[in-house]
N, CA, C and O atoms as a Tinker XYZ file with bonds, in Angstrom:
   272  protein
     1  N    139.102000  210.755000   37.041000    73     2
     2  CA   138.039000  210.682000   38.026000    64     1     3
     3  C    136.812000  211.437000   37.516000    63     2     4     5
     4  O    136.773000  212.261000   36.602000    81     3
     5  N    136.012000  211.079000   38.139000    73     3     6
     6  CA   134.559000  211.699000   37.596000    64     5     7
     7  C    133.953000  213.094000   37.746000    63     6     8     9
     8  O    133.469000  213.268000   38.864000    81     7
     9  N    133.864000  214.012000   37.009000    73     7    10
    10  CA   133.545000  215.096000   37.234000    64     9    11
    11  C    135.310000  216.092000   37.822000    63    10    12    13
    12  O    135.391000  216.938000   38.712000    81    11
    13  N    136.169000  215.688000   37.151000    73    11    14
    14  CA   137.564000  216.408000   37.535000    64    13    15
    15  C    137.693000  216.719000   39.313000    63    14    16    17
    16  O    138.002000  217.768000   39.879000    81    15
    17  N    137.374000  215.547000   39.822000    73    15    18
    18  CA   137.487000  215.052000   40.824000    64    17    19
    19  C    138.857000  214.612000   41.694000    63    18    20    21
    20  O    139.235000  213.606000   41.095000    81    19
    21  N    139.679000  214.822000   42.665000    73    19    22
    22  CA   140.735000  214.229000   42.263000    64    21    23
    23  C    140.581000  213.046000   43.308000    63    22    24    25
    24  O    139.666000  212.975000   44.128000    81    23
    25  N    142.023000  211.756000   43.103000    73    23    26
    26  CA   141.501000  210.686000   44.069000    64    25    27
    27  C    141.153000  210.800000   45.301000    63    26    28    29
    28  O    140.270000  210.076000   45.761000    81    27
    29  N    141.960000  211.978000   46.244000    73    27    30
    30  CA   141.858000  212.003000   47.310000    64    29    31
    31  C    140.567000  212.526000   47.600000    63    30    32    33
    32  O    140.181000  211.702000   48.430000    81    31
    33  N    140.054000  212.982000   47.527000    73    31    34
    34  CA   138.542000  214.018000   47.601000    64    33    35
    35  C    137.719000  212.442000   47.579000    63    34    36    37
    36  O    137.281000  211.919000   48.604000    81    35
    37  N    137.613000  211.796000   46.126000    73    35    38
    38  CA   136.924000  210.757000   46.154000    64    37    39
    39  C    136.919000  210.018000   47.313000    63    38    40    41
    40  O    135.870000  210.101000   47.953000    81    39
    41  N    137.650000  209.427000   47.702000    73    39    42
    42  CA   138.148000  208.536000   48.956000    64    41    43
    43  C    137.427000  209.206000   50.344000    63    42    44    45
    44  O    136.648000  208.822000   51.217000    81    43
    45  N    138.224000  210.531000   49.978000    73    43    46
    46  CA   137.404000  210.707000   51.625000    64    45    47
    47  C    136.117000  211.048000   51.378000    63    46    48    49
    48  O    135.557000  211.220000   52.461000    81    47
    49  N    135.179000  211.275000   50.220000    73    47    50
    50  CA   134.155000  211.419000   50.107000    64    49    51
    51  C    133.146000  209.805000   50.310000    63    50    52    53
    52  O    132.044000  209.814000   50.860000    81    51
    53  N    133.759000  208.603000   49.783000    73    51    54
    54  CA   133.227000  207.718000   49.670000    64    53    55
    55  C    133.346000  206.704000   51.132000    63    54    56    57
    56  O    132.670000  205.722000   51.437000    81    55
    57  N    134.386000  207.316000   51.811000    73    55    58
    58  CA   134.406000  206.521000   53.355000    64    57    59
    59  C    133.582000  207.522000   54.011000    63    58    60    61
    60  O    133.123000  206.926000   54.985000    81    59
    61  N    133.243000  208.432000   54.017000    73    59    62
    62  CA   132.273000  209.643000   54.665000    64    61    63
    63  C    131.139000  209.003000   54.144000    63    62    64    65
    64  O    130.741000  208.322000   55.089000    81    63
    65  N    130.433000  208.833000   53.257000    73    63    66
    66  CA   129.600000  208.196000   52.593000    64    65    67
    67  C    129.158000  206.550000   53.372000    63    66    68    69
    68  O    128.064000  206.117000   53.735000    81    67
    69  N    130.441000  205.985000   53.406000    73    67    70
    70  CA   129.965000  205.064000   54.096000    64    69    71
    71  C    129.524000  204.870000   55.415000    63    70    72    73
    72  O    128.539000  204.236000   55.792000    81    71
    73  N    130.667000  205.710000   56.321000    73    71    74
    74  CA   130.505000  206.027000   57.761000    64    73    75
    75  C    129.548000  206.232000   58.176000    63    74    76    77
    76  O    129.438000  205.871000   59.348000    81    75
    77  N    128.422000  206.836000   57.603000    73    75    78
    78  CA   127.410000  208.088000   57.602000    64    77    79
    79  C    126.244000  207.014000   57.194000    63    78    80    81
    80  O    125.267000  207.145000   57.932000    81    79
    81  N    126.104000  206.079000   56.300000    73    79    82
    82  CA   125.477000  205.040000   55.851000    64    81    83
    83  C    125.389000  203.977000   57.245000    63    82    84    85
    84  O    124.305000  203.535000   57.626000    81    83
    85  N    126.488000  203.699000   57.821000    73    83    86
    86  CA   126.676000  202.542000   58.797000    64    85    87
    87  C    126.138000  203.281000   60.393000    63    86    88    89
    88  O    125.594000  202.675000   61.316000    81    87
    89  N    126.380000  204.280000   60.358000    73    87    90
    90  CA   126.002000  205.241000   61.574000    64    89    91
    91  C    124.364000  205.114000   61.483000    63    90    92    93
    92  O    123.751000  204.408000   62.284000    81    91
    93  N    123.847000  205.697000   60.663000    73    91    94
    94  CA   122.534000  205.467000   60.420000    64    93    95
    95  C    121.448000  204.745000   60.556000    63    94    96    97
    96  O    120.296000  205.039000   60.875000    81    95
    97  N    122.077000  203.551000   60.212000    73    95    98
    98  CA   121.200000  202.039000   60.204000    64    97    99
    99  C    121.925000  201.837000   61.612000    63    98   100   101
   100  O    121.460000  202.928000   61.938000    81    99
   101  N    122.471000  201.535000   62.481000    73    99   102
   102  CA   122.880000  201.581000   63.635000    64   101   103
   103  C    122.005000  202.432000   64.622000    63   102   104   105
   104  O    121.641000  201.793000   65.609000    81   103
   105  N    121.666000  203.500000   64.576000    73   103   106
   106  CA   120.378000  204.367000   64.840000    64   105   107
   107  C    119.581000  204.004000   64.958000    63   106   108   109
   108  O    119.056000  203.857000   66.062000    81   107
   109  N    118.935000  203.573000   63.541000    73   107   110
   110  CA   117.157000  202.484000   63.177000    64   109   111
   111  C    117.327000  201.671000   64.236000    63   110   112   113
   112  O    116.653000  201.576000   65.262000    81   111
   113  N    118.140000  201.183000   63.943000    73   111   114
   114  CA   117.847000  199.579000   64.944000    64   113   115
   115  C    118.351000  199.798000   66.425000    63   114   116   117
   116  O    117.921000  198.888000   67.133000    81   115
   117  N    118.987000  200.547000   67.006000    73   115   118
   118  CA   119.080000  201.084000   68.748000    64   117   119
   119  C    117.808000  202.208000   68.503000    63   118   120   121
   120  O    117.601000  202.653000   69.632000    81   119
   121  N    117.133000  202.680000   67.825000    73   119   122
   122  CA   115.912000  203.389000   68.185000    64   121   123
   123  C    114.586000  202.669000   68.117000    63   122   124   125
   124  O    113.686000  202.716000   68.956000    81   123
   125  N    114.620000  201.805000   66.661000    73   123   126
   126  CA   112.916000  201.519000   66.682000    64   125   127
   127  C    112.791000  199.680000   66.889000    63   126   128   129
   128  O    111.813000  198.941000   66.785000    81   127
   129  N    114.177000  199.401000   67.202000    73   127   130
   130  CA   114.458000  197.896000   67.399000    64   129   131
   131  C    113.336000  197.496000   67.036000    63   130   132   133
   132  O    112.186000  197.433000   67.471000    81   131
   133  N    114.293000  197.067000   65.553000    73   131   134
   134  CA   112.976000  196.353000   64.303000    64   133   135
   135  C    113.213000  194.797000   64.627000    63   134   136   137
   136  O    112.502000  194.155000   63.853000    81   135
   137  N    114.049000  193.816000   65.603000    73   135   138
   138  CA   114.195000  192.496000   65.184000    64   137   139
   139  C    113.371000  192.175000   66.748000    63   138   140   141
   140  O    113.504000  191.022000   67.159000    81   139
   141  N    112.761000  192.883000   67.386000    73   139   142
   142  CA   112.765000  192.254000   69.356000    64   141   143
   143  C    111.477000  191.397000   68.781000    63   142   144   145
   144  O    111.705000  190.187000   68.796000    81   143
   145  N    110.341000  191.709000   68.342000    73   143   146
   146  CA   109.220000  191.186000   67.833000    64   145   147
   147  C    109.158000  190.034000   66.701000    63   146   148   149
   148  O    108.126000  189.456000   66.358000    81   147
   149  N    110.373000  189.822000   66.217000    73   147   150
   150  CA   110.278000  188.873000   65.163000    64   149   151
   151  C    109.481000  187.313000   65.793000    63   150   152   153
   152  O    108.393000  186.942000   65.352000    81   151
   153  N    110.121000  186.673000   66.687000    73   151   154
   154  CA   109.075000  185.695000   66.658000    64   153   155
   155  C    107.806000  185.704000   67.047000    63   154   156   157
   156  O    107.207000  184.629000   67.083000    81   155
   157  N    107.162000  186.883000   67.405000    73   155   158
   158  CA   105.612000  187.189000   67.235000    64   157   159
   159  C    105.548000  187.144000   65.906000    63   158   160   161
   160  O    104.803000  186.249000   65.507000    81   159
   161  N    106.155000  187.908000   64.910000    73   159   162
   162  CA   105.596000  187.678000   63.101000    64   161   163
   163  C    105.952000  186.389000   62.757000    63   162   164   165
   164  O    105.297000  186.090000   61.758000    81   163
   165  N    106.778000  185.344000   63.147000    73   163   166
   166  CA   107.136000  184.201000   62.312000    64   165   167
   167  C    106.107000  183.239000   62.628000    63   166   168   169
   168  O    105.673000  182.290000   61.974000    81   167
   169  N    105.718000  183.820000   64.115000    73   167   170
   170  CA   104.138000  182.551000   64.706000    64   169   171
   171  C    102.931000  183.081000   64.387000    63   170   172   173
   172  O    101.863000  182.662000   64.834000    81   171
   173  N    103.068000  184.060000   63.569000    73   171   174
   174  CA   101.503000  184.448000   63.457000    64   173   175
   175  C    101.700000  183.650000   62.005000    63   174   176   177
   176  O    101.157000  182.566000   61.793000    81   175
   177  N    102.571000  184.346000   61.009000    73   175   178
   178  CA   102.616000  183.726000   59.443000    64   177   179
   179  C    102.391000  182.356000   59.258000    63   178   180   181
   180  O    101.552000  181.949000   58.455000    81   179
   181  N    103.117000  181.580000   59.979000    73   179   182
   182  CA   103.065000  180.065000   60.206000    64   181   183
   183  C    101.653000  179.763000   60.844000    63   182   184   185
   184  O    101.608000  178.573000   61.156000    81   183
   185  N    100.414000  180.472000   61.164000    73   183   186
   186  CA    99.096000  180.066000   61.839000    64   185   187
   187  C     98.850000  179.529000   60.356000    63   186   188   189
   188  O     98.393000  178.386000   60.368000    81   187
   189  N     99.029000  180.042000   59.142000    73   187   190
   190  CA    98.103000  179.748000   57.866000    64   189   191
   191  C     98.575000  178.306000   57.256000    63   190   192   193
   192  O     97.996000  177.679000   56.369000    81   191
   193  N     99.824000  177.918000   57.981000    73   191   194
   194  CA   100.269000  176.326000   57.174000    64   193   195
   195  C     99.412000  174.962000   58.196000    63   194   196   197
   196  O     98.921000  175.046000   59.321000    81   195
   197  N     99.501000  173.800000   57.274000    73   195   198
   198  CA    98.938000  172.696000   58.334000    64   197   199
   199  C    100.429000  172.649000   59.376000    63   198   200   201
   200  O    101.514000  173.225000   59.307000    81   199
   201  N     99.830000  171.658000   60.326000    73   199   202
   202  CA   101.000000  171.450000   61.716000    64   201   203
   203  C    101.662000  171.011000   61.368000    63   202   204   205
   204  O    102.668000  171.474000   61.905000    81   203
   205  N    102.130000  169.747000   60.224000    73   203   206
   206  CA   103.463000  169.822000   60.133000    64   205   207
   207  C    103.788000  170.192000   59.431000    63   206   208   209
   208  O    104.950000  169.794000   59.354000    81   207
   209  N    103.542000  170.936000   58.514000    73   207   210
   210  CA   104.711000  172.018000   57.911000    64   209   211
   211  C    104.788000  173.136000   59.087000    63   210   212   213
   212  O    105.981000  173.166000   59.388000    81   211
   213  N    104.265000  173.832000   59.690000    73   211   214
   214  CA   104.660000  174.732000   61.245000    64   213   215
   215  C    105.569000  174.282000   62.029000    63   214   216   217
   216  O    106.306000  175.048000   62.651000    81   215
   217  N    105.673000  172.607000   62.138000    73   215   218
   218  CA   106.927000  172.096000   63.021000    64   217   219
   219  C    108.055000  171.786000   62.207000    63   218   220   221
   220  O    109.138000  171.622000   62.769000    81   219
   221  N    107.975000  171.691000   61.075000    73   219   222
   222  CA   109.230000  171.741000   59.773000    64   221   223
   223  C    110.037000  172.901000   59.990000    63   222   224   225
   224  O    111.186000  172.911000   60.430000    81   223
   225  N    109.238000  174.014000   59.596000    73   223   226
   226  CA   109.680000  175.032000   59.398000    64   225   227
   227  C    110.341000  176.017000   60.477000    63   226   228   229
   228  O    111.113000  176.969000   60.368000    81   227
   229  N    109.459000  175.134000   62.012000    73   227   230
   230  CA   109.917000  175.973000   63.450000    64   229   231
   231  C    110.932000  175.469000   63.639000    63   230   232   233
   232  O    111.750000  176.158000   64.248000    81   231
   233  N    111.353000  174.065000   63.221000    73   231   234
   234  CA   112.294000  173.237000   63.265000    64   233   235
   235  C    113.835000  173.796000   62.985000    63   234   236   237
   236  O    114.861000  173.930000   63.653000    81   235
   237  N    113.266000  174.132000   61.140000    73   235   238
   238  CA   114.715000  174.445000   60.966000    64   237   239
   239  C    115.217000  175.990000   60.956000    63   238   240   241
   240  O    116.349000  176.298000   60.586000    81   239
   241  N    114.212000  176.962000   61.423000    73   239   242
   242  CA   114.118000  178.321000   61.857000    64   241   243
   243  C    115.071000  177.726000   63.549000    63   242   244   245
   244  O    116.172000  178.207000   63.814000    81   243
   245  N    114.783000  177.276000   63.947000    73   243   246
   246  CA   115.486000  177.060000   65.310000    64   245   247
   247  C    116.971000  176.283000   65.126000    63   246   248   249
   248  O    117.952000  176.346000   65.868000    81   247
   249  N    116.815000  175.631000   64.047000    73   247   250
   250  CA   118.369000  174.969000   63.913000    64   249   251
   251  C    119.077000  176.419000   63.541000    63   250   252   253
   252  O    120.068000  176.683000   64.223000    81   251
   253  N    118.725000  177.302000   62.633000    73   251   254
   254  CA   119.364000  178.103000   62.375000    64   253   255
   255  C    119.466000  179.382000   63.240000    63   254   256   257
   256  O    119.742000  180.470000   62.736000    81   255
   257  N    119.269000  179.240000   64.350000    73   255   258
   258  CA   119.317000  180.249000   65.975000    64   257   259
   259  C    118.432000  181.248000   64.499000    63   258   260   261
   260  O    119.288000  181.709000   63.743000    81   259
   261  N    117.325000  181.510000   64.165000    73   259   262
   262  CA   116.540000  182.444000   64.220000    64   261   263
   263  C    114.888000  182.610000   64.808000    63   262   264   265
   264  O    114.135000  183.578000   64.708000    81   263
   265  N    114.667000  181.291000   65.441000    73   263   266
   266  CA   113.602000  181.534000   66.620000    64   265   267
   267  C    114.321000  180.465000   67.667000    63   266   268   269
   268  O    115.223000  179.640000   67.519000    81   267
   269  N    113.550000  180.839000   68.725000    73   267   270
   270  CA   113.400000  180.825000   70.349000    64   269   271
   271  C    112.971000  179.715000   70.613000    63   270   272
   272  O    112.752000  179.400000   71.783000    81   271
């Protein structure tokens, strides 16, 4: 093991590691809820294409349940 490490130490170091990783980003997003606004950014970006590429693209953004 790395640095005369032994397995067990590793293990619980690297699920602590993860726990602590998954806890975190779980946080971000119940605190600064980065996704509530997304289809305000996908209809502003799409103002710069002609209309039908905007209904292409709203099209298959909606087949794929990621807009409204």
């Amino acid at each position: 093991m790395p640095a005369g490490v032994t397995w067990g130490q590793y293990v619980c170091f690297s699920i602590a590691s993860l726990l602590t990783m998954l806890a975190g980003s779980q946080v971000v997003h119940q605190h600064y809820k980065p996704l509530v606004d997304l289809n305000k950014y996908i209809n502003k970006e799409l103002e710069g294409y002609p209309e039908n590429v905007q209904q292409k693209i709203r099209q298959e953004l909606k087949e794929e349940g990621l807009l409204k």
